[in-house]
N, C-alpha and C positions, 0 to 999 in steps of 0.2 A: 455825470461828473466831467468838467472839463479841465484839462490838464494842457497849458501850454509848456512848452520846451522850449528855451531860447540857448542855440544853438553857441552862441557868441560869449555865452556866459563862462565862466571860469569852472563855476562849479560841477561838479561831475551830472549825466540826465538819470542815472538812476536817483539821486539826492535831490533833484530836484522832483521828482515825482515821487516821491517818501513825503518832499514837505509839503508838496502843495493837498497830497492824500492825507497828511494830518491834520492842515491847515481846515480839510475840509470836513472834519471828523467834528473838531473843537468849534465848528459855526454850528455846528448842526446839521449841516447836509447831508453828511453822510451819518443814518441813524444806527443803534447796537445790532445788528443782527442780517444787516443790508450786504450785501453783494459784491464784490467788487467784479469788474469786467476779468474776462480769460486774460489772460498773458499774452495769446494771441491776439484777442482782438483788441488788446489795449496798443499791443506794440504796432499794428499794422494802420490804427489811429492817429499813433504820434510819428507815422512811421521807424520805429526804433526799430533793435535786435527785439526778438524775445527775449534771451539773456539780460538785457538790458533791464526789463519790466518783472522778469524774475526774481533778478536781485533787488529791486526798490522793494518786493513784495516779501521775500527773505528778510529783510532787512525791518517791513513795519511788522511781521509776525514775529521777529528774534525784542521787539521792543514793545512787542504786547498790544499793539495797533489793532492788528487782524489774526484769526485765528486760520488758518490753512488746511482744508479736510482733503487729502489728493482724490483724485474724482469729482468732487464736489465743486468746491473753489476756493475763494478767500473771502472770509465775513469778518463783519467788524466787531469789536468787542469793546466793550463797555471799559473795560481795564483799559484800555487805549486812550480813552476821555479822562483818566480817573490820574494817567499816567502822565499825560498833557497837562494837565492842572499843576499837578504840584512840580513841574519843570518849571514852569510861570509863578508859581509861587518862589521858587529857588532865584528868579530872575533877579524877580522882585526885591525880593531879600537882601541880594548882590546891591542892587541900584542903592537899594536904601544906606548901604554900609557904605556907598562912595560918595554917600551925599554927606554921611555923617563925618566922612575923616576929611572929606573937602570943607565941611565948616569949623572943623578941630582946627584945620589947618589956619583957619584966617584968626582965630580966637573967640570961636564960638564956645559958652558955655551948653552943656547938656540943656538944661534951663530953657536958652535961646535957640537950640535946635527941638527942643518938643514943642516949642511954642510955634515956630516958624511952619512946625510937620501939621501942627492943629490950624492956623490961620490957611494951608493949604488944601489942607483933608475938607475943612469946611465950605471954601473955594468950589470944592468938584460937584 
């Protein structure tokens, strides 16, 4: 699993090592039942806190990412994949409602935006 950290970014590095571990969930890389590295030895990797690798892993078990057995480690779960999807589908969804009130807007009929959704859906 490789996990860069750009140091300069805004975002917090636990958040970014949450997205780049779901990122790697929803390719496939990381498959239902796989491993994730210690805390220790992720943090001493990115050089972080542990803290640091704790909380990104708190954070994908409180969001159903990975499951956390203490002793054991953190494994991935299948609800993590299941859970990534329909966030993407939610996306989607969004995208599609800003397309439709962007064509409201100009004076598109319904009509002309399921037409315009088909001549593109067909497109892909």
């Amino acid at each position: 699993m490789k996990i860069i950290i750009n140091n300069s970014s805004m975002q917090p590095i636990y958040e970014q090592i949450v997205s780049q571990i779901k990122k790697s969930i929803m390719q496939g890389e990381l498959e239902e039942g796989a491993m994730l590295p210690s805390v220790r030895t992720l943090a001493k990797e990115l050089k972080v806190s542990a803290l640091t690798v704790k909380k990104a892993y708190d954070a994908l078990d409180a969001e159903g990412f990975v499951v956390t057995v203490h002793g054991k480690g953190s494994f991935v779960t299948l609800a993590g994949q299941e859970l990534m999807l329909e966030e993407k589908k939610k996306e989607v969804e969004a995208d599609l409602e800003i397309a439709i009130r962007k064509g409201r807007s100009c004076g598109m009929s319904s009509q002309e935006i399921a037409e315009l959704f088909q001549i593109i859906l067909e497109d892909q």
